[in-house]
C-alpha positions as CSV (number, residue, x, y, z in Angstrom):
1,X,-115.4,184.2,15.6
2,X,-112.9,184.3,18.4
3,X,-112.3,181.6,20.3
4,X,-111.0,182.1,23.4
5,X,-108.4,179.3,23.8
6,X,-106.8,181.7,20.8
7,X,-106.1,184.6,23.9
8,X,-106.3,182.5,26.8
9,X,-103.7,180.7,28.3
10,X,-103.4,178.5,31.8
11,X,-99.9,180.3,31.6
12,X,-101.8,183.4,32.0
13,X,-104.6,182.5,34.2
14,X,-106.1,185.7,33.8
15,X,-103.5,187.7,32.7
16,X,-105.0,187.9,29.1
17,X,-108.7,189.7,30.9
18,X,-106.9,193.3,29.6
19,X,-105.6,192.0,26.5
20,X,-109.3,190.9,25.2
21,X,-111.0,193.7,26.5
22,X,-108.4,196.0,24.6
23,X,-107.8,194.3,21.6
24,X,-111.8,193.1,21.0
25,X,-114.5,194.3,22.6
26,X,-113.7,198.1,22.9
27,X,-112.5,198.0,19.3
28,X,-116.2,196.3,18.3
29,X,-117.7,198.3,20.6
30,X,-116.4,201.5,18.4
31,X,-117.7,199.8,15.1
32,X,-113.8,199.0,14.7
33,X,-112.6,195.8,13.3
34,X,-111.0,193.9,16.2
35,X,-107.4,192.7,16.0
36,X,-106.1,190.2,18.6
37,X,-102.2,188.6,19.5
38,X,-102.9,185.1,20.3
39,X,-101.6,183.5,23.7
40,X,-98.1,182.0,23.5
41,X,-97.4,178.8,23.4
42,X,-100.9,178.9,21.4
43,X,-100.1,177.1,18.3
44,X,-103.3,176.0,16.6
45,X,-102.1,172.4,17.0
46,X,-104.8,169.9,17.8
């Protein structure tokens, strides 16, 4: 499950459209396993 506050960043704004579309659905959409860099600043903190 990806949640997309793991690729999205307000730093971004929508900088990180390419990155998910790259890095997740093509790769899924090839029967690949998906692979993602999180945003920075992301740091799974609560």
């Amino acid at each position: 499950m990806l949640h997309l506050d793991d690729i999205a960043s307000h730093e971004e704004l929508f900088g990180w459209t390419g990155r998910l579309l790259s890095q997740v659905i093509e790769p899924l959409g090839r029967g690949e396993t998906a692979h993602y860099s999180r945003a920075k600043g992301v740091t799974g903190a609560l």
